[in-house]
Every structure is written in structure tokens, then in C-alpha cells.
PyMOL Python script that loads the backbone (N, CA, C, O; Angstrom):
from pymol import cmd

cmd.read_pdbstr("""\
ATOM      1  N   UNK A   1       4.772 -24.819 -27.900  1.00  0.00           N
ATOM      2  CA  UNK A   1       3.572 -24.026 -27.659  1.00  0.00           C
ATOM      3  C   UNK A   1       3.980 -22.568 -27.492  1.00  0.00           C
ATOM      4  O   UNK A   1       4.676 -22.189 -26.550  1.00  0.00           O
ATOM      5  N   UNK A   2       3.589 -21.893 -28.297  1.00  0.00           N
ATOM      6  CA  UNK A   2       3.767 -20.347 -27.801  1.00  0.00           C
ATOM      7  C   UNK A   2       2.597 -19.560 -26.781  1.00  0.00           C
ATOM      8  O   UNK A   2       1.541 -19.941 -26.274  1.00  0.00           O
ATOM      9  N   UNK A   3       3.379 -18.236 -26.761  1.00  0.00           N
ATOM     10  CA  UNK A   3       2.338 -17.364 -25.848  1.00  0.00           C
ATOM     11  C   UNK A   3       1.138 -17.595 -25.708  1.00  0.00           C
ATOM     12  O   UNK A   3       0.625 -18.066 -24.693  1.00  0.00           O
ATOM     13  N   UNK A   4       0.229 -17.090 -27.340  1.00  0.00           N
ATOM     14  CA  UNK A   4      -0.609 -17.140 -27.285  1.00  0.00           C
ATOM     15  C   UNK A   4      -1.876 -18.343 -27.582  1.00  0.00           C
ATOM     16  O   UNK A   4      -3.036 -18.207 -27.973  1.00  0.00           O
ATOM     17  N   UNK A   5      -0.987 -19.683 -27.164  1.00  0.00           N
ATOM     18  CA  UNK A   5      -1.340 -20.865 -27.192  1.00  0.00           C
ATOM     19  C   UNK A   5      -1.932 -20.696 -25.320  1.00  0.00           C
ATOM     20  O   UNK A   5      -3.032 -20.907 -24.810  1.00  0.00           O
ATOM     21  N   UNK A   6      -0.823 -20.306 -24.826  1.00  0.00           N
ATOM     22  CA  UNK A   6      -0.881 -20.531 -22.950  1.00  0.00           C
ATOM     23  C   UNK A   6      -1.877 -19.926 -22.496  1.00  0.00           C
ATOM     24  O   UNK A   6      -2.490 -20.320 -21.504  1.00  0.00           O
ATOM     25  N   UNK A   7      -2.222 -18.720 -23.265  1.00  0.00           N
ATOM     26  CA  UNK A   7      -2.921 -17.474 -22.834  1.00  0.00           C
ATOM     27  C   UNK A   7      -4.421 -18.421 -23.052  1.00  0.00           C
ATOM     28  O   UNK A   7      -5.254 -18.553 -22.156  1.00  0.00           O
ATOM     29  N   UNK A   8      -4.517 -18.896 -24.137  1.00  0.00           N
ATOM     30  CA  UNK A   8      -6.245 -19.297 -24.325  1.00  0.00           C
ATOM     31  C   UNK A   8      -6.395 -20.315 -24.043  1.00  0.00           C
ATOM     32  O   UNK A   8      -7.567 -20.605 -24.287  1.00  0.00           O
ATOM     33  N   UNK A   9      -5.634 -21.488 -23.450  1.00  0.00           N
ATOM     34  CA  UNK A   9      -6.015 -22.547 -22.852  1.00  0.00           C
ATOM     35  C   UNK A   9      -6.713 -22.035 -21.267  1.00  0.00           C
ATOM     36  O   UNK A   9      -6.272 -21.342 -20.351  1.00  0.00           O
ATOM     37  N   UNK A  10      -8.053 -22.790 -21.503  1.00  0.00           N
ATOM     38  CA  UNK A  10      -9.247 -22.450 -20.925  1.00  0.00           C
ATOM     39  C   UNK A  10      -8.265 -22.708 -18.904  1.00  0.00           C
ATOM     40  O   UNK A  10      -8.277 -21.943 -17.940  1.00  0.00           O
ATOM     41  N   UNK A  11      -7.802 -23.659 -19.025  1.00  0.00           N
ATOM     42  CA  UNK A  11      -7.161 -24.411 -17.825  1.00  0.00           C
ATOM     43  C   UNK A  11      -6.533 -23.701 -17.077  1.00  0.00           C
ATOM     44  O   UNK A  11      -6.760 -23.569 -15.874  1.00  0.00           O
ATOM     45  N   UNK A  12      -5.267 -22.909 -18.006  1.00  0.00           N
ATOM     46  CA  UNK A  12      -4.630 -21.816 -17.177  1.00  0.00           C
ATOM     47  C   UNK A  12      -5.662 -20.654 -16.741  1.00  0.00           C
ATOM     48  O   UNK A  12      -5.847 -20.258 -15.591  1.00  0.00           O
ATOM     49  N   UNK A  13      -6.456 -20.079 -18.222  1.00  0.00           N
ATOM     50  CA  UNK A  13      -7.004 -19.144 -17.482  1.00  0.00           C
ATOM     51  C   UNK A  13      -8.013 -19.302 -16.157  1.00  0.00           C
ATOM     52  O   UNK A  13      -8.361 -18.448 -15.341  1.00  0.00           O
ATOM     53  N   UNK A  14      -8.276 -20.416 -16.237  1.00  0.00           N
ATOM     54  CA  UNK A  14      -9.463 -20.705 -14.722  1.00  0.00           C
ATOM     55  C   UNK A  14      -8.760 -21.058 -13.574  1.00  0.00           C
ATOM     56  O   UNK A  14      -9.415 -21.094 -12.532  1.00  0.00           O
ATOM     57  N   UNK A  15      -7.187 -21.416 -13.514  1.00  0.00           N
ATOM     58  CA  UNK A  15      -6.859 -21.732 -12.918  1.00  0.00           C
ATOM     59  C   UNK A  15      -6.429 -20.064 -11.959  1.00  0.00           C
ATOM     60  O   UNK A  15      -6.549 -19.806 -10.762  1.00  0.00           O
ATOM     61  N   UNK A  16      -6.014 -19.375 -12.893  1.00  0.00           N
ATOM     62  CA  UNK A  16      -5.499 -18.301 -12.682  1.00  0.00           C
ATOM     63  C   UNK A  16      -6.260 -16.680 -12.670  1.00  0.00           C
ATOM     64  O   UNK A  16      -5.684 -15.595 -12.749  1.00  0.00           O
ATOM     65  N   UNK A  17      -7.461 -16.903 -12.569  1.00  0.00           N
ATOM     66  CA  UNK A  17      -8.283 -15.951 -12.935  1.00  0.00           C
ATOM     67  C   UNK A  17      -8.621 -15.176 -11.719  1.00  0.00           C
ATOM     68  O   UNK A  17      -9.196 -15.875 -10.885  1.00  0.00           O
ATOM     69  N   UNK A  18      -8.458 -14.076 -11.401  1.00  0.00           N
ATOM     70  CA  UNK A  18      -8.751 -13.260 -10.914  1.00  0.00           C
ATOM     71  C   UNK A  18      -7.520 -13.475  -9.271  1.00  0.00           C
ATOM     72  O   UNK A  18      -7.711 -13.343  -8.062  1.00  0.00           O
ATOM     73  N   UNK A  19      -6.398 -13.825 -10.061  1.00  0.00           N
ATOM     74  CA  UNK A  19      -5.032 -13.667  -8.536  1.00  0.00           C
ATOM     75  C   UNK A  19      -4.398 -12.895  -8.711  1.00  0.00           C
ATOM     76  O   UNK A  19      -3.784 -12.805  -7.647  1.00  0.00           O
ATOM     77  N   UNK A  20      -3.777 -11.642  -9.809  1.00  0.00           N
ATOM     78  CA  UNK A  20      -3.136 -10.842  -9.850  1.00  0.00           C
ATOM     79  C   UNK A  20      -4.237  -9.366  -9.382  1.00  0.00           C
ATOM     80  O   UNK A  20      -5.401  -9.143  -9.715  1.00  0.00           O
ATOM     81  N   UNK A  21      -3.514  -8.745  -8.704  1.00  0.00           N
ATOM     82  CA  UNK A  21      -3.909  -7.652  -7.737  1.00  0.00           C
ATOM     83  C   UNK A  21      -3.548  -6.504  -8.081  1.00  0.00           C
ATOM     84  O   UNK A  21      -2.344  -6.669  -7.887  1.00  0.00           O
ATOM     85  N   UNK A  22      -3.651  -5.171  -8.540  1.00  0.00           N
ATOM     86  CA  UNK A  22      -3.361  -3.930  -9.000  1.00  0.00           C
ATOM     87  C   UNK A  22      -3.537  -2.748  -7.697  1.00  0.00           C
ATOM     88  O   UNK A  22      -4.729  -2.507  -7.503  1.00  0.00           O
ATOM     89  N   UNK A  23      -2.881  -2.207  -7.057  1.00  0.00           N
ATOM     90  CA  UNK A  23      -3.399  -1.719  -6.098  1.00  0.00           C
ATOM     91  C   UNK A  23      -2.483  -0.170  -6.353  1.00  0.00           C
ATOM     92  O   UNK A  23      -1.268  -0.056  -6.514  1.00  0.00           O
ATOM     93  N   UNK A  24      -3.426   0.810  -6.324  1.00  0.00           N
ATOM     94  CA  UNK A  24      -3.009   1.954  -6.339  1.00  0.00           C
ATOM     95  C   UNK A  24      -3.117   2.901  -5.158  1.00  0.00           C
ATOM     96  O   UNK A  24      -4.019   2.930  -4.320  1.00  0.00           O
ATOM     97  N   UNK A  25      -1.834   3.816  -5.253  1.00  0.00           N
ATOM     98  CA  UNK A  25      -1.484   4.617  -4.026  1.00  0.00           C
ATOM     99  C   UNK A  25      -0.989   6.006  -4.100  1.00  0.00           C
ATOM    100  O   UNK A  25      -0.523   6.663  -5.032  1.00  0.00           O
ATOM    101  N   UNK A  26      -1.185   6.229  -3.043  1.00  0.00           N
ATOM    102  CA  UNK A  26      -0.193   7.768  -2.749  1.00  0.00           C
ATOM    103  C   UNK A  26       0.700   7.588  -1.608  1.00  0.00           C
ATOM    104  O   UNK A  26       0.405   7.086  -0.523  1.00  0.00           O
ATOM    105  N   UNK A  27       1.819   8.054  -1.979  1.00  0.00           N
ATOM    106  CA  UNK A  27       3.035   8.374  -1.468  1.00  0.00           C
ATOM    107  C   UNK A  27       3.341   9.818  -1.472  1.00  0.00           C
ATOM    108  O   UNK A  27       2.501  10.528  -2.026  1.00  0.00           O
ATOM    109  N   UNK A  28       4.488  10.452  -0.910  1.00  0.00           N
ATOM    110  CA  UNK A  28       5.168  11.604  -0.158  1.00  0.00           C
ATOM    111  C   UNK A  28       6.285  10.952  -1.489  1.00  0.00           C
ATOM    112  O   UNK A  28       6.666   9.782  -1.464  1.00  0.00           O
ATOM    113  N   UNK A  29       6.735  12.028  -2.700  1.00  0.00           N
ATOM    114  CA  UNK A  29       7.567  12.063  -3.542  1.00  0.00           C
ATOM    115  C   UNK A  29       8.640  11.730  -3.204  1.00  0.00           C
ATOM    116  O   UNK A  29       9.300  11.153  -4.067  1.00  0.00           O
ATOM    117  N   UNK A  30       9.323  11.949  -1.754  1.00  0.00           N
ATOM    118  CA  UNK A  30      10.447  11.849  -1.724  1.00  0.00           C
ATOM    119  C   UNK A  30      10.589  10.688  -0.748  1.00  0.00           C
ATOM    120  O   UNK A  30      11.583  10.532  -0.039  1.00  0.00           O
ATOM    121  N   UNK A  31       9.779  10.074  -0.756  1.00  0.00           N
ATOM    122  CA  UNK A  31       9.456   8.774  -0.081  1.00  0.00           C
ATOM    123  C   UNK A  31       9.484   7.240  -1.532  1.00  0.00           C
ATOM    124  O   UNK A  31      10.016   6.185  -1.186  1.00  0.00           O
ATOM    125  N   UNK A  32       8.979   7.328  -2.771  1.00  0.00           N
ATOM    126  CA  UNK A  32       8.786   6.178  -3.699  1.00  0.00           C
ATOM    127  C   UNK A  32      10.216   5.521  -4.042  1.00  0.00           C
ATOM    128  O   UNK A  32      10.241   4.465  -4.674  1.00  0.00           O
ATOM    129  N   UNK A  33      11.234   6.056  -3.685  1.00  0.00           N
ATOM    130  CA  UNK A  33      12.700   5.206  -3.902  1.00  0.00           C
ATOM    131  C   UNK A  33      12.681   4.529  -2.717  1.00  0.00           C
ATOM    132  O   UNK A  33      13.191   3.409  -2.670  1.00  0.00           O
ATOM    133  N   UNK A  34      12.247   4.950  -1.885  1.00  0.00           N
ATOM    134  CA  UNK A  34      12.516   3.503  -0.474  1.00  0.00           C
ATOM    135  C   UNK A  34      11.765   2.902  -0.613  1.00  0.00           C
ATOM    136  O   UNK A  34      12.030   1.737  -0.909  1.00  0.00           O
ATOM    137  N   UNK A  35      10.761   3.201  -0.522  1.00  0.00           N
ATOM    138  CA  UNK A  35       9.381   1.937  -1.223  1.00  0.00           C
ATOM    139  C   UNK A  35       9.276   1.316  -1.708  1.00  0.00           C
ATOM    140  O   UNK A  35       8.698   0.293  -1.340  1.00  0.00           O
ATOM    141  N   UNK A  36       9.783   1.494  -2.938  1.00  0.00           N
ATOM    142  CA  UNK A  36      10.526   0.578  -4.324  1.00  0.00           C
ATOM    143  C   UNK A  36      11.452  -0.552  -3.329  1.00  0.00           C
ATOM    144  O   UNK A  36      11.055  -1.644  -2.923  1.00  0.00           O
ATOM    145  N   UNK A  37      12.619   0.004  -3.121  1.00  0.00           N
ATOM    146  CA  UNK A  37      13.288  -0.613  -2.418  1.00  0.00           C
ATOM    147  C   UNK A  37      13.016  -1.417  -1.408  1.00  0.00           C
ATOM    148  O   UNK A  37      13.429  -2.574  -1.493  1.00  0.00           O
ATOM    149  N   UNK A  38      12.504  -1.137  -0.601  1.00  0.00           N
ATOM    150  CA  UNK A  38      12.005  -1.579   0.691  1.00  0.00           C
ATOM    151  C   UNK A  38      11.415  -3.232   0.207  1.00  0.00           C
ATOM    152  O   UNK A  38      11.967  -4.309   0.430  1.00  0.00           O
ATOM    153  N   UNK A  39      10.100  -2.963  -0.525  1.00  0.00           N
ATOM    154  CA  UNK A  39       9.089  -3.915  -1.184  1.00  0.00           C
ATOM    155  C   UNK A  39      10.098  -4.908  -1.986  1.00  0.00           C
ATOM    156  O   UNK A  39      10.162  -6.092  -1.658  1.00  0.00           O
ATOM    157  N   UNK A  40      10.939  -4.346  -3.123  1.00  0.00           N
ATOM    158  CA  UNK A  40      11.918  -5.006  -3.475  1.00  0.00           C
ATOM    159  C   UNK A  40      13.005  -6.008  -2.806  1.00  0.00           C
ATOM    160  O   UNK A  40      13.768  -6.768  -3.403  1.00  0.00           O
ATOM    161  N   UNK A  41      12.874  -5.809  -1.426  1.00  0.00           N
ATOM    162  CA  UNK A  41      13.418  -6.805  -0.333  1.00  0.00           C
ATOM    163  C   UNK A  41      13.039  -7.423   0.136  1.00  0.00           C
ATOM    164  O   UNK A  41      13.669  -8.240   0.808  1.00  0.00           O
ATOM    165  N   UNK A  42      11.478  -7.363   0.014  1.00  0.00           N
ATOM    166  CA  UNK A  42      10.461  -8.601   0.042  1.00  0.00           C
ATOM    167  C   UNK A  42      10.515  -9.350  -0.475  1.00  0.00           C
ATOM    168  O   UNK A  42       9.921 -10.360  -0.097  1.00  0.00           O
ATOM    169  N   UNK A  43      11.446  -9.359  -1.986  1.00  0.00           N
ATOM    170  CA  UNK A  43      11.167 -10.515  -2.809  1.00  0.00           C
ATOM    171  C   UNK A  43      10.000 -10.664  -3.670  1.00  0.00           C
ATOM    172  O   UNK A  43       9.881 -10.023  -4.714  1.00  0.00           O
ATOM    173  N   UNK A  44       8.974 -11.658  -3.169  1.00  0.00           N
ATOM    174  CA  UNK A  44       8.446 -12.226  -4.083  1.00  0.00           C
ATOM    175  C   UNK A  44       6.946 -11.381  -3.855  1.00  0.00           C
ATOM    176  O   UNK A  44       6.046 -11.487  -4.688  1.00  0.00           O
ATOM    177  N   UNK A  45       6.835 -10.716  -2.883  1.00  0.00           N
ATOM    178  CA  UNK A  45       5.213 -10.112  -2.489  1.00  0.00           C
ATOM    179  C   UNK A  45       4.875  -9.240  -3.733  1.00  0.00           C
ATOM    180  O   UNK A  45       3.695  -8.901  -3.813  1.00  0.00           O
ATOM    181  N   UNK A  46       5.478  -8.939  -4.437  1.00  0.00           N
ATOM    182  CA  UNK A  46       4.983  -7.725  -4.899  1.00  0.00           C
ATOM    183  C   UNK A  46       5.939  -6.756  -5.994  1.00  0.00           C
ATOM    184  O   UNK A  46       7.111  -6.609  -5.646  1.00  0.00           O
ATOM    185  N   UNK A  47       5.602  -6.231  -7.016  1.00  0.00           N
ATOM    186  CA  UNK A  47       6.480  -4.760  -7.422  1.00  0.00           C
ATOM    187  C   UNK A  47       5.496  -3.356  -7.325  1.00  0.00           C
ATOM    188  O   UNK A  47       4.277  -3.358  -7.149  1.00  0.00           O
ATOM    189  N   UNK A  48       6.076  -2.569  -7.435  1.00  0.00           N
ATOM    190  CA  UNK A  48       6.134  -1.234  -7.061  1.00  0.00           C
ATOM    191  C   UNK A  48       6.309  -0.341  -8.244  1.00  0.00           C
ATOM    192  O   UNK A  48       7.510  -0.112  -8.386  1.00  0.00           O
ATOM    193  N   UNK A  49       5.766   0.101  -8.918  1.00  0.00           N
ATOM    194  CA  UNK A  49       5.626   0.755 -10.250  1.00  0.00           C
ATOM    195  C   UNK A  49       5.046   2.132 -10.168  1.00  0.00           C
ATOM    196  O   UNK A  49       3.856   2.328  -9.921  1.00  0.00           O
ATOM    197  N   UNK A  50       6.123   3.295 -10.433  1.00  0.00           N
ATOM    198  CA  UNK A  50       6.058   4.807 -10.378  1.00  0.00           C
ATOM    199  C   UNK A  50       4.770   4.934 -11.532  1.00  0.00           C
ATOM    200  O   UNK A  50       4.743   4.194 -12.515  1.00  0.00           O
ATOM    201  N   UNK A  51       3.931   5.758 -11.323  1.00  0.00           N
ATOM    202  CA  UNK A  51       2.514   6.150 -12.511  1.00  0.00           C
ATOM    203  C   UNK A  51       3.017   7.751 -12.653  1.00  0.00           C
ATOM    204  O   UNK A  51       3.099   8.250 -13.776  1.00  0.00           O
ATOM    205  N   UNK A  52       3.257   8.313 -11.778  1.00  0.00           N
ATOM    206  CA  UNK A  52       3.199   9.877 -11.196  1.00  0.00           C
ATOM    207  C   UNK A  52       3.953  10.250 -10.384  1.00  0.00           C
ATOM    208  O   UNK A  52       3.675  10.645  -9.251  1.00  0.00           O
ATOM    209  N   UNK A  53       5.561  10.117 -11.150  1.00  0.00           N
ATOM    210  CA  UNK A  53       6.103  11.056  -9.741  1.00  0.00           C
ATOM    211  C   UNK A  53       6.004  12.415  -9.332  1.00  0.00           C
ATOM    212  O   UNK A  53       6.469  12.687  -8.225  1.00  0.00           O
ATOM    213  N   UNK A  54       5.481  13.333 -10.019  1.00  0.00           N
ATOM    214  CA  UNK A  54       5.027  14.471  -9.249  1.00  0.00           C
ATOM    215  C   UNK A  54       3.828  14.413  -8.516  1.00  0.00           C
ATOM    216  O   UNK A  54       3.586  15.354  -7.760  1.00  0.00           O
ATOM    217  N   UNK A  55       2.942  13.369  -8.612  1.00  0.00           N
ATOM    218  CA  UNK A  55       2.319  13.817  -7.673  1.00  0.00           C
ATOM    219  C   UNK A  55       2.273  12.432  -6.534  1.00  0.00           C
ATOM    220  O   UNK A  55       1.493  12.241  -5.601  1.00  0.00           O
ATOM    221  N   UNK A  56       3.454  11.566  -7.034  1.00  0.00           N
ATOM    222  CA  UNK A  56       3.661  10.981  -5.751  1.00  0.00           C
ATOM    223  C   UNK A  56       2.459   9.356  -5.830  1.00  0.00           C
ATOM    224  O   UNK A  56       2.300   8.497  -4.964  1.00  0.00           O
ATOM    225  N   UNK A  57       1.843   9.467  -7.159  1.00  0.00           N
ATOM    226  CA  UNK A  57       1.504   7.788  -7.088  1.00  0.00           C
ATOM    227  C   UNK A  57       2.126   6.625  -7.954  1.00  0.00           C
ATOM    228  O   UNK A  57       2.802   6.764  -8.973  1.00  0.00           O
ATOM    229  N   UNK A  58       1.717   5.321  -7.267  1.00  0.00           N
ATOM    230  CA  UNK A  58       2.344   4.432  -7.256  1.00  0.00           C
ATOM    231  C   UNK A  58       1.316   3.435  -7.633  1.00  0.00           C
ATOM    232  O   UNK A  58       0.136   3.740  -7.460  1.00  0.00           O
ATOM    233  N   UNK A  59       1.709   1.955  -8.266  1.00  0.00           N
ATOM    234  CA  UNK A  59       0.778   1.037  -8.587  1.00  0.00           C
ATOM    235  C   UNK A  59       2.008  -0.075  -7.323  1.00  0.00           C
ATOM    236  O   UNK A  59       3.208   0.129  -7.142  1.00  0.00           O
ATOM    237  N   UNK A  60       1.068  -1.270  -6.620  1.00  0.00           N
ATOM    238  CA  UNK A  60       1.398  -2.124  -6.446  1.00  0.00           C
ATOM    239  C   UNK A  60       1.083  -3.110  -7.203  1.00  0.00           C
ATOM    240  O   UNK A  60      -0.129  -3.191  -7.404  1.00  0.00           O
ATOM    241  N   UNK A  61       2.062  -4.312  -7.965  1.00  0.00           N
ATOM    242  CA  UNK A  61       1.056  -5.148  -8.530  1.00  0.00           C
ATOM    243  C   UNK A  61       2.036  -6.617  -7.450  1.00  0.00           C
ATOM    244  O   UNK A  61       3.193  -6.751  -7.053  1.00  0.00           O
ATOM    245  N   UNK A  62       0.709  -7.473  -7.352  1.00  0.00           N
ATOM    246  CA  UNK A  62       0.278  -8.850  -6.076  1.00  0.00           C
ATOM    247  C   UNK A  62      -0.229  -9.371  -6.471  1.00  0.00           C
ATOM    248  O   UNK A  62      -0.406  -9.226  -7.681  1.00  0.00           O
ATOM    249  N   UNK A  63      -0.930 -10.493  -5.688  1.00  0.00           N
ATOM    250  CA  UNK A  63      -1.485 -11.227  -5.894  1.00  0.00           C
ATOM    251  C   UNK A  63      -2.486 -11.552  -4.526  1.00  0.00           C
ATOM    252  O   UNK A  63      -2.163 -11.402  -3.348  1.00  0.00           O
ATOM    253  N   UNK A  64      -3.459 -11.916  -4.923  1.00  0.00           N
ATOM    254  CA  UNK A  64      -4.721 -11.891  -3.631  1.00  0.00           C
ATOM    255  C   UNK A  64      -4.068 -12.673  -2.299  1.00  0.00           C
ATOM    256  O   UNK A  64      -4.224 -12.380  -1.113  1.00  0.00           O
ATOM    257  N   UNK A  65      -3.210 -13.869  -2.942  1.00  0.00           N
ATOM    258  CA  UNK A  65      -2.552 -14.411  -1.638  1.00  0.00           C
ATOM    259  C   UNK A  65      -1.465 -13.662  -0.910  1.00  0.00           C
ATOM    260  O   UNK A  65      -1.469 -13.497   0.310  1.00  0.00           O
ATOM    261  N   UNK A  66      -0.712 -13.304  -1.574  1.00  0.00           N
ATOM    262  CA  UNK A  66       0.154 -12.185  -0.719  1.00  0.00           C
ATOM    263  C   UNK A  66       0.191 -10.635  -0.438  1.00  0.00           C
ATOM    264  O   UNK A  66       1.102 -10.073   0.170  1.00  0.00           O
ATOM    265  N   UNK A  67      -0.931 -10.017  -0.969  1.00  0.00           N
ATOM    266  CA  UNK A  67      -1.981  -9.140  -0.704  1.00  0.00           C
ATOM    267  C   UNK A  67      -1.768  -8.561   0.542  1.00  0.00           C
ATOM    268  O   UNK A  67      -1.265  -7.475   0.831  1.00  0.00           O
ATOM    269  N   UNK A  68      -2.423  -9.835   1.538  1.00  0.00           N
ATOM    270  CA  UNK A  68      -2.311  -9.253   3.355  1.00  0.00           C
ATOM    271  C   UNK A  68      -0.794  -8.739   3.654  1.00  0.00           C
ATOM    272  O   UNK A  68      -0.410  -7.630   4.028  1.00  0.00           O
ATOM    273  N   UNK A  69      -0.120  -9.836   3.384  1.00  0.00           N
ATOM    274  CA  UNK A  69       1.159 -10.041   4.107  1.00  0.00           C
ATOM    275  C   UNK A  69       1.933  -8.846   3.308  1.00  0.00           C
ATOM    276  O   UNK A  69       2.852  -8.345   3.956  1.00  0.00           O
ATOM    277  N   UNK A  70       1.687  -8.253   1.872  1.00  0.00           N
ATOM    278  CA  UNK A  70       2.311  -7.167   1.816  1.00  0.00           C
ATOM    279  C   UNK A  70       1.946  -5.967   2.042  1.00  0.00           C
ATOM    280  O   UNK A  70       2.763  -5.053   1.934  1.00  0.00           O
ATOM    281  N   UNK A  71       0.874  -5.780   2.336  1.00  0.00           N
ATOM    282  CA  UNK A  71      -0.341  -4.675   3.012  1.00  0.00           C
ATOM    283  C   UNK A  71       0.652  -4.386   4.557  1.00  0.00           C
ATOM    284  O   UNK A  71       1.452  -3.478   4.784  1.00  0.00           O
ATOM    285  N   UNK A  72       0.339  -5.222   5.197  1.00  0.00           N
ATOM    286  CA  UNK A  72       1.152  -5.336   6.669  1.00  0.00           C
ATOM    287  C   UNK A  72       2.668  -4.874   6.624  1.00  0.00           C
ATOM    288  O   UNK A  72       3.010  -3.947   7.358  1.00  0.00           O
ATOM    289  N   UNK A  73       3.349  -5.328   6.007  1.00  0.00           N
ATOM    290  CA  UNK A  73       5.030  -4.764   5.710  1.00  0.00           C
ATOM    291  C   UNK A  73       5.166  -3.398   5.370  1.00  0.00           C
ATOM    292  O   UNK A  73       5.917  -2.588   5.914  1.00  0.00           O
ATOM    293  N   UNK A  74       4.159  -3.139   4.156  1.00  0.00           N
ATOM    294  CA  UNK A  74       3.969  -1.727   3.834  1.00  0.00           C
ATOM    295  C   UNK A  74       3.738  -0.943   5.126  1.00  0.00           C
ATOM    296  O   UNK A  74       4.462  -0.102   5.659  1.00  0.00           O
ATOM    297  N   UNK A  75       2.652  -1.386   5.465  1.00  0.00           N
ATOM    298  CA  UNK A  75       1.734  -0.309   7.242  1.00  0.00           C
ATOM    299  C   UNK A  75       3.120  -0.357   8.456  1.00  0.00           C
ATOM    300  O   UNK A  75       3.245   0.598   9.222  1.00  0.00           O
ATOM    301  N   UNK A  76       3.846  -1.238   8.506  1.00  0.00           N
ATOM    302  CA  UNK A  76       5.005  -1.342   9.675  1.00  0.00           C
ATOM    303  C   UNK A  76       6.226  -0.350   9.136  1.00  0.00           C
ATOM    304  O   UNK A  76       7.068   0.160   9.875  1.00  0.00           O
ATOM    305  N   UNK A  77       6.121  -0.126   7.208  1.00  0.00           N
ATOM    306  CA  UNK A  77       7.432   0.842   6.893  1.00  0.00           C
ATOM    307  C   UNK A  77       7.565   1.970   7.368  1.00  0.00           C
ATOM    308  O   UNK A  77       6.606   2.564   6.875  1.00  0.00           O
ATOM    309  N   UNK A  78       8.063   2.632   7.951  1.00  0.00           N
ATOM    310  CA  UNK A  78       8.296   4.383   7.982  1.00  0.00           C
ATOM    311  C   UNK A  78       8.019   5.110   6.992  1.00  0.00           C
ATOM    312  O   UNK A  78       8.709   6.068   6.644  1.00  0.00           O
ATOM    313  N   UNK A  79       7.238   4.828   6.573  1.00  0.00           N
ATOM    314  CA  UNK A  79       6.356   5.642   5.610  1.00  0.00           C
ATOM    315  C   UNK A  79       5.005   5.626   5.751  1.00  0.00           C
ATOM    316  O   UNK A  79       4.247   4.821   6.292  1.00  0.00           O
ATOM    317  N   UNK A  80       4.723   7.260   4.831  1.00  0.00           N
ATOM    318  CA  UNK A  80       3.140   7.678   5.073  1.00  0.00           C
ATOM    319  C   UNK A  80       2.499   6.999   3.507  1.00  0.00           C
ATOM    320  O   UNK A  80       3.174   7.172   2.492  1.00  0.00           O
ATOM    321  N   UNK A  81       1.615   6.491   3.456  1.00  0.00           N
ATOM    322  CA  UNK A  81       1.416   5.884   2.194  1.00  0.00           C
ATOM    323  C   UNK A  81      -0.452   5.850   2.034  1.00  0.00           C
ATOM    324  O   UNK A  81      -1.019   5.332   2.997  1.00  0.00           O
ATOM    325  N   UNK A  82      -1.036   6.184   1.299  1.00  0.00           N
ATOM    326  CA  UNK A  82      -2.423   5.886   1.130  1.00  0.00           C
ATOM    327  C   UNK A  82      -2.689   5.259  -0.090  1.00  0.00           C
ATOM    328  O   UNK A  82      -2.305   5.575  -1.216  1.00  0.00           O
ATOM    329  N   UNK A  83      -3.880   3.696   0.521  1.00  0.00           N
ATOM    330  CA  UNK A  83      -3.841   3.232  -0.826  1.00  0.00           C
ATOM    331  C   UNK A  83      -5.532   3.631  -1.339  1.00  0.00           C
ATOM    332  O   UNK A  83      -6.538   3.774  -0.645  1.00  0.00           O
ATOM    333  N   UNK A  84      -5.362   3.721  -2.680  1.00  0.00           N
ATOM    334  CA  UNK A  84      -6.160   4.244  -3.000  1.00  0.00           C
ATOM    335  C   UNK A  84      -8.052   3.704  -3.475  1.00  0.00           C
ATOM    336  O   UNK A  84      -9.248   3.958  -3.330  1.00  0.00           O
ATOM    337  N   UNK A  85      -6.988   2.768  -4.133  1.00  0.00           N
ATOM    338  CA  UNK A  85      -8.087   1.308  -5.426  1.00  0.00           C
ATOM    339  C   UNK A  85      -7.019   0.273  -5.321  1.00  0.00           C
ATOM    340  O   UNK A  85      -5.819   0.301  -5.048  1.00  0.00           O
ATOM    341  N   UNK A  86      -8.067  -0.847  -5.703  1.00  0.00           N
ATOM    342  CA  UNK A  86      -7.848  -1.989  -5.517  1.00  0.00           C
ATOM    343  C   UNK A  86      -8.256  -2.538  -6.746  1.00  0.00           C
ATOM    344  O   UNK A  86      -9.461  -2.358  -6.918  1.00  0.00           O
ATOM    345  N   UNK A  87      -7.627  -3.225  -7.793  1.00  0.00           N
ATOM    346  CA  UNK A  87      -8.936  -3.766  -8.693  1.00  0.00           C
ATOM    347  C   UNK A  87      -8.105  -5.444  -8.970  1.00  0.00           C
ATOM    348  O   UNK A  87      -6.958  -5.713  -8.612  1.00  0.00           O
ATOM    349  N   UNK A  88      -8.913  -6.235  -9.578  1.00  0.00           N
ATOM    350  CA  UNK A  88      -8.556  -7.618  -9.749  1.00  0.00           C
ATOM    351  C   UNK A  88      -8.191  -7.575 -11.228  1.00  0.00           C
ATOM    352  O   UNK A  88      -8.847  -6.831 -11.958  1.00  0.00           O
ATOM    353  N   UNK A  89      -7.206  -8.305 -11.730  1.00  0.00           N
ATOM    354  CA  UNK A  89      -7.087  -8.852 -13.180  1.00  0.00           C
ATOM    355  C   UNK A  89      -7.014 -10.127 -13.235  1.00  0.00           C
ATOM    356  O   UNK A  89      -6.916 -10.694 -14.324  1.00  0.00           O
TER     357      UNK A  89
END
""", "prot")
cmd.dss("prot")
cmd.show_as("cartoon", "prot")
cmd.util.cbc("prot")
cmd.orient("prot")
């Protein structure tokens, strides 16, 4: 079965529809390498994807279940961070 066999079976997509999480932010420029990092030591919550490093934003991409729990890790980091949007895929 290839890709685009997986992609249009009705099953996965209902199974899976609307759990990946896009969450966009602002960061302090000289702050997005620990962030990266930081989140990256979480493991499995989440990646951290530069959009704008001059002006310092960031995409999180999650999932609705680990969402909270990486929301919370983020808010406890030593960092100033604002998130911006939220959208579902």
C-alpha cells in the first residue's frame, strides 16, 4: 500500500482528524535555540519550527492530547514566549 493509499482510507482519516495542533508564537530572538532545545528534550510533545527569525516567531506543531502538558513545560521555561494562534489540521 502506498502513501497515497493511507492518506484516503476513510478509517485513518476519521480516526485521525483534527489531532495534529499548529500553534504559533513569539519569542525574544535570542531565546528560539533553547526552545528548540528545551522542547526537543521533551521528546515526544512536540517540534518547534523557526517561521521568522528576525522577528522572533515560531510554529509549535502537537497534538490536542499533548497540547496541555506542552503548554505547561513551555510556561515553567525561563523564557518569555507569546502564543499567538492556534489552529487544528
Amino acid at each position: 500500500m502506498n502513501n497515497l493509499e493511507v492518506h484516503n482510507d476513510p478509517q485513518v482519516n476519521s480516526k485521525h482528524t483534527n489531532t495534529d495542533l499548529i500553534i504559533k508564537a513569539h519569542i525574544n530572538r535570542s531565546e528560539i535555540q533553547i526552545l528548540c532545545k528545551l522542547v526537543e528534550g521533551l521528546g515526544h510533545l512536540g517540534i518547534v519550527t523557526t517561521t521568522n527569525k528576525e522577528l522572533g516567531e515560531v510554529m509549535l506543531q502537537t497534538t490536542k492530547d499533548c497540547w496541555p502538558e506542552l503548554k505547561k513545560a513551555i510556561e515553567n521555561m525561563p523564557l518569555e514566549i507569546e502564543f499567538l494562534q492556534c489552529s487544528e489540521h
